[in-house]
C-alpha positions in Angstrom: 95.3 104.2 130.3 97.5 103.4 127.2 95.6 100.0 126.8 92.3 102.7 126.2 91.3 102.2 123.0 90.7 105.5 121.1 88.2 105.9 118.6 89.7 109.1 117.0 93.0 109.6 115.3 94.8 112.9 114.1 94.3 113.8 110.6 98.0 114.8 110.0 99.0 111.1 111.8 96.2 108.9 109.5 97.6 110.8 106.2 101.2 109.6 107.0 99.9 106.0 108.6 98.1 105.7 105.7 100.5 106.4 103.1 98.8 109.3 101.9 102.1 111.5 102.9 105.8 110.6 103.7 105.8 112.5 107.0 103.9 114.8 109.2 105.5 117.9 108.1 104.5 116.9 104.3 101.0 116.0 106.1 100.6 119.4 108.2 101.6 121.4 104.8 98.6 119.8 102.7 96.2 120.2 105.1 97.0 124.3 106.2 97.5 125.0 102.6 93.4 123.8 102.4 94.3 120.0 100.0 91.6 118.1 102.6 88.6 118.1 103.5 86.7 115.9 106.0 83.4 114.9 105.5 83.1 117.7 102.6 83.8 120.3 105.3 87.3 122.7 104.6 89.6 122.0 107.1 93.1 123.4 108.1 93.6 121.8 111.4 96.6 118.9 111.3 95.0 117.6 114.9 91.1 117.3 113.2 90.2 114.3 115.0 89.3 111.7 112.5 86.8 109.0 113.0 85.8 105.4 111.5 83.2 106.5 108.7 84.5 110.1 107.7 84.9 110.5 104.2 88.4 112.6 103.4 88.8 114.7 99.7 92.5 114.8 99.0 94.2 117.6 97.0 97.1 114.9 96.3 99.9 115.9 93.6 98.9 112.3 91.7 95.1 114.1 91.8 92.1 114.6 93.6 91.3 111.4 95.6 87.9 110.7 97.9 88.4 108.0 100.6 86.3 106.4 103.8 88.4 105.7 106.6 87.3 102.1 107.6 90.1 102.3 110.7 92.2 103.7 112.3 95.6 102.6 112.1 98.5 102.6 114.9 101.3 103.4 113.0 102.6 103.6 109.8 103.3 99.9 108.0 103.4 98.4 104.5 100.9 99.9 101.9 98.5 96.7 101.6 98.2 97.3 105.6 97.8 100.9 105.2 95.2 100.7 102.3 93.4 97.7 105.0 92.7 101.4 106.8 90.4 103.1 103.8 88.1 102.4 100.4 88.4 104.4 98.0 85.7 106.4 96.5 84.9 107.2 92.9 84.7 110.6 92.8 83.0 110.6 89.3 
């Protein structure tokens, strides 16, 4: 079972794996307080499942980013890994 592969990911995990947020707490906090949104739809649910191809918007204190998720990573590692995991999007 654990050599599955899964082809979903938490949202409040891929924000931390990611390097979007230090921890899950920090995570869980930006997404109930309404900072994300996946595929332009509101969400405040830390276990949204998150898939290849959805497009995040990110209520971030550096600003507003907009990112695809290209993969979903396994845990959390150095940024140029985690930014292997997403594009980013101009939002302009």
């Amino acid at each position: 079972m654990a050599d599955e592969e899964q082809d979903w990911l938490r949202l409040d995990k891929f924000l931390v794996f990611a390097r979007f947020c230090k921890t899950r707490p920090v995570a869980v906090a930006l997404v109930e307080k309404g900072g994300v949104r996946i595929n332009r739809q509101s969400t405040e649910k830390p276990h949204a499942k998150l898939h290849p191809g959805d497009v995040l918007t990110l209520a971030l204190p550096s600003g507003v980013k907009v990112v695809e998720v290209l993969g979903l990573p396994e845990k959390r590692g150095p940024a140029p890994e985690a930014q292997a995991f997403y594009r980013e999007i101009d939002a302009g």
